[in-house]
C-alpha positions in Angstrom: 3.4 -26.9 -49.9 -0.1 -29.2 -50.3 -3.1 -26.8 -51.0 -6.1 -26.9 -48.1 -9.4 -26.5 -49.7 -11.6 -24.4 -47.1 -15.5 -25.2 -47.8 -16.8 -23.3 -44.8 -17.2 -19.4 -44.4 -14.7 -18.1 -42.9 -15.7 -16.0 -39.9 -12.1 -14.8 -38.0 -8.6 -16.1 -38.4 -5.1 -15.5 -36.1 -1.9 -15.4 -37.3 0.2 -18.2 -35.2 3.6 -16.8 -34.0 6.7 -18.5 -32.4 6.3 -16.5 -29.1 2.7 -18.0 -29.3 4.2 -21.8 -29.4 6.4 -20.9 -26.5 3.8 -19.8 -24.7 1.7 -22.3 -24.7 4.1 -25.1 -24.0 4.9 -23.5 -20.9 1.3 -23.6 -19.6 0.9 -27.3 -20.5 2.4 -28.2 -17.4 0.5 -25.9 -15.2 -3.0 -27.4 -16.7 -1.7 -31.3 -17.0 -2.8 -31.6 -13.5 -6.6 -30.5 -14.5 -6.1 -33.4 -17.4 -5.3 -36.2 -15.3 -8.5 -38.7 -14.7 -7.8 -40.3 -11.4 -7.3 -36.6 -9.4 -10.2 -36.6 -7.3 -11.3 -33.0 -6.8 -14.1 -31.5 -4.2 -17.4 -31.2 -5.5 -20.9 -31.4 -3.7 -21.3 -35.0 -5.3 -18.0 -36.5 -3.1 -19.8 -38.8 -0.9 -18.5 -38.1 2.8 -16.4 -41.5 4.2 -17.2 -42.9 7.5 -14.2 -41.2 9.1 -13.1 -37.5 9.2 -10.4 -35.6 10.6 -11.5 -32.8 12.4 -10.3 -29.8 15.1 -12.3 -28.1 17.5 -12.1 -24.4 18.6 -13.5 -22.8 22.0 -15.3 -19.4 21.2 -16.0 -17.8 25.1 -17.5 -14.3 24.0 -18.4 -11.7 27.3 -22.1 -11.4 25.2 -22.9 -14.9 26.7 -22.8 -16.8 29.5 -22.0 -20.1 27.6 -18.7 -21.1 25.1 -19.5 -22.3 21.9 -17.6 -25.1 20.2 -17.0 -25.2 16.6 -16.1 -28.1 14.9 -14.2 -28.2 11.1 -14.2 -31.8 9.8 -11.7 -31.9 6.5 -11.4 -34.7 4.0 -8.2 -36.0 2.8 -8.3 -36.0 -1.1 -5.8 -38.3 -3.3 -4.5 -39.6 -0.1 -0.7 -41.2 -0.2 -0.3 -39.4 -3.7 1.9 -36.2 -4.5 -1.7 -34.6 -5.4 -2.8 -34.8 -1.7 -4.9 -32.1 -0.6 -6.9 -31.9 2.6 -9.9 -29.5 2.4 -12.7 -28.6 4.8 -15.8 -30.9 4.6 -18.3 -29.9 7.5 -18.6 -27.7 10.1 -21.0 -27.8 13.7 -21.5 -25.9 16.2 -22.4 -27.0 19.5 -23.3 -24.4 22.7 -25.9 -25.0 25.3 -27.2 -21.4 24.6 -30.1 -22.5 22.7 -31.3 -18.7 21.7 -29.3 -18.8 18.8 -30.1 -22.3 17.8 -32.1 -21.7 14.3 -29.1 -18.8 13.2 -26.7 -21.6 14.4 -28.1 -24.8 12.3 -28.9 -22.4 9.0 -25.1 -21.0 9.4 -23.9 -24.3 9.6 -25.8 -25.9 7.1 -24.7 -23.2 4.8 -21.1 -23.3 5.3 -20.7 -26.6 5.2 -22.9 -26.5 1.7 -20.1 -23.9 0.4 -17.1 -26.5 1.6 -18.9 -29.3 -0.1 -18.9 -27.4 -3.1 -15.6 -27.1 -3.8 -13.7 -23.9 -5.5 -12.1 -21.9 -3.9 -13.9 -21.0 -0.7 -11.4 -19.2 1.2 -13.8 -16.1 0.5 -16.5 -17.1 3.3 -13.5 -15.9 5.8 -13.9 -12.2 4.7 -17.4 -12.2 4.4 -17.9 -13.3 8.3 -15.8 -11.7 9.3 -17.5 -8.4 8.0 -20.6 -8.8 10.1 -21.6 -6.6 13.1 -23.6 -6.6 15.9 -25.7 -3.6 15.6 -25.8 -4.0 19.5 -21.9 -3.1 19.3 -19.1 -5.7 20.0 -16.7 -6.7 22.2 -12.9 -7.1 23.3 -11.2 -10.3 23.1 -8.6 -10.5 26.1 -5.2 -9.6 24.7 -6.7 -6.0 23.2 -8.5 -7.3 20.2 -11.9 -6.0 19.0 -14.5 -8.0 17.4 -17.3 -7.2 15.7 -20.1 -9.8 16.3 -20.0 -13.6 17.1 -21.1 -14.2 13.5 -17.1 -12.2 12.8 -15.2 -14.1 15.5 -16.4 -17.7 13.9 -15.0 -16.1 10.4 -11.4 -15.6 12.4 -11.7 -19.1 13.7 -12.5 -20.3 10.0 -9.2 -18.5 8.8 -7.1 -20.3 11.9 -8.0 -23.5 10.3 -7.7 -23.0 6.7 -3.8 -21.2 7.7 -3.4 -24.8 9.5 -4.3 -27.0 6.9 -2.7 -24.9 3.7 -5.5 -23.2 2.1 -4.7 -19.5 3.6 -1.7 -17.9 4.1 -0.5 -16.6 7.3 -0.3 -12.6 7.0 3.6 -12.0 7.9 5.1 -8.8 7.9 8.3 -7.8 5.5 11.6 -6.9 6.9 11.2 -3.7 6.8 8.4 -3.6 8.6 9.3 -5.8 11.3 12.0 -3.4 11.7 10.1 -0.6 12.3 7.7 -2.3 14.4 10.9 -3.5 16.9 11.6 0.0 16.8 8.9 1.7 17.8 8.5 -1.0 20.2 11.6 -0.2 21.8 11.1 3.7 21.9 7.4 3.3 23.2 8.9 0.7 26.0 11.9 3.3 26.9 9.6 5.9 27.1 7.2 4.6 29.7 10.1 2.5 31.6 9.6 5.1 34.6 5.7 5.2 34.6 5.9 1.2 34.5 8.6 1.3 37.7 6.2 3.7 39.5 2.6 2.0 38.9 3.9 -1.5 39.8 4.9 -0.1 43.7 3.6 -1.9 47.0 3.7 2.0 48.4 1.0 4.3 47.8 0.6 6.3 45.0 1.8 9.6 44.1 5.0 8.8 46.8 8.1 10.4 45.7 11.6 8.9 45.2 13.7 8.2 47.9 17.3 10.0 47.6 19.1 7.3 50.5 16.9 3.9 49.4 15.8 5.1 45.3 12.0 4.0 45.9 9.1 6.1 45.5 8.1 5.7 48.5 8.7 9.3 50.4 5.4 10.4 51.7 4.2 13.1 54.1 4.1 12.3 58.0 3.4 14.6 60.6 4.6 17.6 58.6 8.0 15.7 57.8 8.6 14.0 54.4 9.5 10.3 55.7 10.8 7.5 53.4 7.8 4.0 53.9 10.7 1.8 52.8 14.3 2.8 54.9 12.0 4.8 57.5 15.0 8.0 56.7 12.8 10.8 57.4 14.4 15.0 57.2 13.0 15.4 60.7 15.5 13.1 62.1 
């Protein structure tokens, strides 16, 4: 074995171990892509091409008279190459509500600063979507409550970075998509009657017909009397 002469001090020292070897052959793969010069990655220096692809989302909230329309432009990075990647480049915001206008061109500005950037900027989703309207907020048809306008532009953020790859869609397990067809079932069995009753053309509170089966026996003239077969127990 050839003898190393060691003129510095030394400071620490690690004992290198097979298990060590392995492991770092196995991440060499994982960081080769890092190591390769011609992947173009997103930083704010990327000069923005002439053409963009972008989608456009409708936000109609009950707090204004006018729909907003926000726009998410994305660039395609290392384009025809297994390294592809489209990423969000821009965003704007167009309404004819001008009240908001400042709030609307800073937010902008901002956002599309943070896609620019590059990283990983799926965290602006979570922190929009955290903002409330200390004036309270509203309910989207379909049952769903948002916050503030400032949260429902965070859920449209999240729609577009699920479409294009950069978020994953929340899905539940089998298990729980078990449970939830369950109770599903049980809450739907339960209120089958109350459903059958409320969706009547006869008035409410009528009672259930024992010749025609419709709730639609009502009082008459002192006589219970059926509004749909006209049988009647005064003859």
């Amino acid at each position: 074995m050839a003898h190393i002469k060691i003129e510095k001090k030394i400071a620490k020292y690690r004992v290198l171990r097979p298990e060590s070897k392995d492991a770092a052959a196995a991440a060499a793969p994982k960081d080769a892509l890092k190591t390769q010069d011609n992947v173009i990655w997103m930083h704010e220096k990327l000069e923005r091409p002439e053409v963009l692809i972008g989608s456009t989302y409708k936000i109609k909230t009950p707090v204004s008279d006018h729909a907003m329309y926000v726009t998410i432009n994305d660039i395609v990075l290392n384009e025809g190459t297994p390294h592809e990647q489209r990423r969000p480049f821009e965003v704007f915001i167009n309404s004819k509500n001008l009240d908001h206008f400042q709030w609307i061109v800073a937010l902008t500005r901002v956002i599309s600063a943070v896609f620019r950037k590059g990283g990983d900027t799926t965290f602006l989703v979570d922190e929009l979507k955290a903002v409330f309207d200390p004036k309270g907020g509203y309910w989207q048809p379909g049952g769903k409550f948002m916050p503030s306008t400032i949260a429902e532009l965070g859920y449209v953020i999240e729609r577009h970075l699920q479409s294009i790859g950069l978020l994953k869609k929340p899905e539940l397990d089998v298990h729980q998509r078990k449970l939830v067809q369950e109770k599903r079932a049980e809450f739907e069995a339960r209120t089958k009657q109350t459903d059958a009753f409320s969706k009547t053309l006869f008035p409410e509170g009528a009672r259930l017909c024992s010749k025609c089966s419709t709730a639609a026996v009502v009082m008459m003239d002192g006589c219970n009397t059926c509004l749909n077969c006209g049988d009647s127990k005064c003859g």
